[in-house]
N, CA, C and O of each residue as an XYZ file, in Angstrom:
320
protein
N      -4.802     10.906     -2.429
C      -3.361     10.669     -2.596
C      -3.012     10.838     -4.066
O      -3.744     10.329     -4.915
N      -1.806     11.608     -4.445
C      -1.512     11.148     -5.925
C      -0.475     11.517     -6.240
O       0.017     12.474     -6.838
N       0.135      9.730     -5.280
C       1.089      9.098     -5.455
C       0.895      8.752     -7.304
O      -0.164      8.649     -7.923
N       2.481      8.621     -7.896
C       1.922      8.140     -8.849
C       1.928      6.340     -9.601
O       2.317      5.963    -10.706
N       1.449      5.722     -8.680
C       1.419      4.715     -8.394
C      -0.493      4.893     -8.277
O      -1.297      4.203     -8.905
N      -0.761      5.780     -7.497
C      -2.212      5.646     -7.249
C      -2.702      6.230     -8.283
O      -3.692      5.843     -8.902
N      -1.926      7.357     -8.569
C      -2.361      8.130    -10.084
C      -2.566      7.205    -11.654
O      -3.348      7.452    -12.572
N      -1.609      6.150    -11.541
C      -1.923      5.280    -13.097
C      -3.049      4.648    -12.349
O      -4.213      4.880    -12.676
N      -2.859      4.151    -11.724
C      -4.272      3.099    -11.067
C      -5.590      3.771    -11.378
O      -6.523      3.080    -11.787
N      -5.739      5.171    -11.199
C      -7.144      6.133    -11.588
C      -7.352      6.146    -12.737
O      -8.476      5.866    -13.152
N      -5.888      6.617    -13.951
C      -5.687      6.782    -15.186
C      -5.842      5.685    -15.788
O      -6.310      5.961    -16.892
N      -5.736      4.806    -15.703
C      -5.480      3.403    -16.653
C      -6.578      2.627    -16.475
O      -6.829      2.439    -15.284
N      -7.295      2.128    -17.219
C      -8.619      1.669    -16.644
C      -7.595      0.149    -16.071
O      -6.402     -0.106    -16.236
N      -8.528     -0.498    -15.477
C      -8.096     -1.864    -14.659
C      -7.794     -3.011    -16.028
O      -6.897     -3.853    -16.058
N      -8.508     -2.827    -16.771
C      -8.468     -3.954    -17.940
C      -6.727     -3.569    -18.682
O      -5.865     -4.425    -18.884
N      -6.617     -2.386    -18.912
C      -5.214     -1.882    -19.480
C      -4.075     -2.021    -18.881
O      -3.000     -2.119    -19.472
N      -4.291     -2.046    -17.170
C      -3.540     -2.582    -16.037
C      -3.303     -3.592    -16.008
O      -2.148     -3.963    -16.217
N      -4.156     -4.327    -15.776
C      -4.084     -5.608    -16.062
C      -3.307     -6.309    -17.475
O      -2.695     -7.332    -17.168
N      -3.226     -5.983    -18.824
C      -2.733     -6.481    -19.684
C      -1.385     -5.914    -19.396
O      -0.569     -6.806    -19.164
N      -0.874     -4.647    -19.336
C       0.339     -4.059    -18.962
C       1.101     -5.113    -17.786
O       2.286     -5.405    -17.949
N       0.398     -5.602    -16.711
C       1.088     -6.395    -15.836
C       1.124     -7.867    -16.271
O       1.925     -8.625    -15.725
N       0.197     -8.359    -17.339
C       0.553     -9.497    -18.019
C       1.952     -9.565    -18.517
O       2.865    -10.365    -18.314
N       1.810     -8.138    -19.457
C       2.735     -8.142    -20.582
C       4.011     -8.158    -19.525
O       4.976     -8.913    -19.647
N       3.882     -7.434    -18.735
C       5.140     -7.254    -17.795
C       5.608     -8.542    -17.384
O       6.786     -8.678    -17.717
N       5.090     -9.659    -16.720
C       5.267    -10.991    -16.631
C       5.451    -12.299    -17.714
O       5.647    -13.481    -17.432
N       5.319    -11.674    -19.025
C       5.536    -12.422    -20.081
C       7.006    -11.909    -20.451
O       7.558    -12.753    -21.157
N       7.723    -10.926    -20.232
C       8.744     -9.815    -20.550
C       9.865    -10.336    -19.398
O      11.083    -10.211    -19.518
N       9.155    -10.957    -18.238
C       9.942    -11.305    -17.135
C      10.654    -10.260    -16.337
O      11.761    -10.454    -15.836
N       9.948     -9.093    -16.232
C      10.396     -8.039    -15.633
C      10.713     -7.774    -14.278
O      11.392     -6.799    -13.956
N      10.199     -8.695    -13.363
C      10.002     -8.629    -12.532
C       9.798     -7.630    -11.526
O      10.343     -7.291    -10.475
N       8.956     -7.328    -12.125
C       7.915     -5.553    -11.432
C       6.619     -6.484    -10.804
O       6.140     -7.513    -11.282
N       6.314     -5.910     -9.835
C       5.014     -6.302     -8.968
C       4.131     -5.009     -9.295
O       4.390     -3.826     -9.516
N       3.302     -5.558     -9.242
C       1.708     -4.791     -9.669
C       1.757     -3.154     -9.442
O       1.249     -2.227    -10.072
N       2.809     -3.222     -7.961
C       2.274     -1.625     -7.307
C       3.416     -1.080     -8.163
O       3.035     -0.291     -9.029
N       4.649     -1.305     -8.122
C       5.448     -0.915     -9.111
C       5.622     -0.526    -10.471
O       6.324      0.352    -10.972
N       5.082     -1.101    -10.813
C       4.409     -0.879    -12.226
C       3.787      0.343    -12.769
O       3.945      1.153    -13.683
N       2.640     -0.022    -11.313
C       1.944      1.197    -11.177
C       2.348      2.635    -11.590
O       1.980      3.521    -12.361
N       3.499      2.343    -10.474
C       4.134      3.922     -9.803
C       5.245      4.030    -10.805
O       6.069      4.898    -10.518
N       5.490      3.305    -12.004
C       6.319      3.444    -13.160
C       5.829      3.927    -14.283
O       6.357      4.644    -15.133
N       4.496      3.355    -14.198
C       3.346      3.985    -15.378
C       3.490      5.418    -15.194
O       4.097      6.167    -15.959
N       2.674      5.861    -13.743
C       2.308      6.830    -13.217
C       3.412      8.252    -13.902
O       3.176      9.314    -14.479
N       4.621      7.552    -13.458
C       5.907      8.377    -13.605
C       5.929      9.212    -15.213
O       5.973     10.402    -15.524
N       5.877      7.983    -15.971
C       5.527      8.010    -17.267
C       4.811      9.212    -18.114
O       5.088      9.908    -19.091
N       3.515      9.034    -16.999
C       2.179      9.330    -17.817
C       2.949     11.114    -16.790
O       3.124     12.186    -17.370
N       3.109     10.979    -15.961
C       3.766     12.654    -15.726
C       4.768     13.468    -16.272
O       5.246     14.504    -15.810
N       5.133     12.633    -17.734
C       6.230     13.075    -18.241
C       7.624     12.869    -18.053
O       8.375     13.604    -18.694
N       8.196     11.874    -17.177
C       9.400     11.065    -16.784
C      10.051     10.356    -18.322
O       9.326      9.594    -18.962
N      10.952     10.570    -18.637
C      11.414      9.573    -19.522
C      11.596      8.241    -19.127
O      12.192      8.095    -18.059
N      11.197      7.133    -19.778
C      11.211      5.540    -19.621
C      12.358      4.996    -19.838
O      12.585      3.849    -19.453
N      13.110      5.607    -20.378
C      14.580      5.007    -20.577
C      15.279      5.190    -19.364
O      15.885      4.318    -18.741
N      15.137      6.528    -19.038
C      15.523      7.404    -17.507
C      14.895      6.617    -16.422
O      15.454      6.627    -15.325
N      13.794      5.929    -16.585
C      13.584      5.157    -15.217
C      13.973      3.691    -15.648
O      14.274      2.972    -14.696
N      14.018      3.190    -16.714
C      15.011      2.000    -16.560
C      16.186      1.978    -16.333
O      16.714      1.085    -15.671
N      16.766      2.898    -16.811
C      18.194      3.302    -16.152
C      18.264      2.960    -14.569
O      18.965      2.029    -14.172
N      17.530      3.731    -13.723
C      17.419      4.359    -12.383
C      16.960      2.557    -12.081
O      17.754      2.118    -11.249
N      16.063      1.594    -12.466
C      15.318      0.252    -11.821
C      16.571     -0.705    -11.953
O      17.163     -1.316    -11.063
N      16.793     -0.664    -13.222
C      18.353     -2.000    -13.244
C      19.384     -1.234    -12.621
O      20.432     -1.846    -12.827
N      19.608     -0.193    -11.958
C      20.506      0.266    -11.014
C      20.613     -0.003     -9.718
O      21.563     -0.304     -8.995
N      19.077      0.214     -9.490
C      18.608     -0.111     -7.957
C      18.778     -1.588     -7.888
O      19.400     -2.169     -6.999
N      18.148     -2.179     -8.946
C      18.451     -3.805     -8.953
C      20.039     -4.241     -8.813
O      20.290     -5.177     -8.053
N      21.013     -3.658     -9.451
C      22.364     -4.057     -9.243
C      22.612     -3.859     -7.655
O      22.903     -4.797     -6.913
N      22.446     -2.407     -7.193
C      22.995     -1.845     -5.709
C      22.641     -2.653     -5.029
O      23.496     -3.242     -4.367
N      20.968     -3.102     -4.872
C      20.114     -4.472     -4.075
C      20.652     -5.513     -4.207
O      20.676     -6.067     -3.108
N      21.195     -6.216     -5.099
C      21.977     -7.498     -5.144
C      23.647     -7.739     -4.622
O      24.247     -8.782     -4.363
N      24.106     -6.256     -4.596
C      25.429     -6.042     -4.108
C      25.658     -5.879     -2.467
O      26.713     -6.191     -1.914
N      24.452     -5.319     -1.758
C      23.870     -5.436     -0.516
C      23.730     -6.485      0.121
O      24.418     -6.814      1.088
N      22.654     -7.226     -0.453
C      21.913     -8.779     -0.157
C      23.632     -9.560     -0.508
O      23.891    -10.395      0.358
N      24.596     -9.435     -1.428
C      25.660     -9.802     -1.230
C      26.691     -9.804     -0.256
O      27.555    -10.625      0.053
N      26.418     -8.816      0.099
C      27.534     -8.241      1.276
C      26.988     -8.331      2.442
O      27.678     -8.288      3.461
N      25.457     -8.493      2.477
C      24.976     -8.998      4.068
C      25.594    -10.605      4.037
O      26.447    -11.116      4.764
N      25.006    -11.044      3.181
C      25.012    -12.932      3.127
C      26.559    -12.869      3.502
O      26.693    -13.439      4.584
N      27.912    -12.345      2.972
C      29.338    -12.590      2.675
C      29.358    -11.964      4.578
O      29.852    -12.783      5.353
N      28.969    -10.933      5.066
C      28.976    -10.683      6.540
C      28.958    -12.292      7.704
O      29.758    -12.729      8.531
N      27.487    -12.802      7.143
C      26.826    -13.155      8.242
C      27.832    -14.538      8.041
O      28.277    -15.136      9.020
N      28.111    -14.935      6.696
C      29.290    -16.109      6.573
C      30.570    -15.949      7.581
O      31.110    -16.707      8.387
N      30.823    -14.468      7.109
C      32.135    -14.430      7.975
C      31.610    -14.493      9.815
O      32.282    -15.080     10.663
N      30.514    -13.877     10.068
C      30.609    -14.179     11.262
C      29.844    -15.321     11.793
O      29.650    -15.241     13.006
N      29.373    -16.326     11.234
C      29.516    -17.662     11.419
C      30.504    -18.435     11.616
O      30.767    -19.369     12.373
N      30.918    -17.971     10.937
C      32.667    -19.577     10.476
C      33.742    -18.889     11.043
O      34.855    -19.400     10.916
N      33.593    -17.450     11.862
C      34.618    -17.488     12.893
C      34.345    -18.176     14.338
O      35.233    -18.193     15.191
């Protein structure tokens, strides 16, 4: 497979992974391990990092506007 998620995982030794997902949790990023991964990965293929933070706090806004509008749904069709 080379996903690139599986691709940093090959590239990055585990010890460098590992501090990268520290650092990531000291930063409060809230990226999970595989994510990270497949952000490194992106990276290390030549992706700009600004260009995928752009694209992650985007997805994060749209996801919270969703999870908003389900919760504001299921209210309204409760309390009718």
């Amino acid at each position: 497979d080379s996903s690139p998620g599986k691709r940093a995982d090959m590239d990055t030794p585990r010890g460098d992974m590992d501090a990268l997902y520290d650092l990531s949790q000291l930063l409060e990023t809230g990226l999970d391990r595989e994510t990270l991964a497949v952000l490194i990965g992106l990276t290390e293929q030549g992706v700009n990092p600004e260009a995928l933070a752009a694209v992650v706090k985007e997805l994060r806004r749209e996801s919270a506007a969703l999870r908003a509008a389900e919760a504001e749904a299921a209210e309204a069709e409760g309390g009718s």
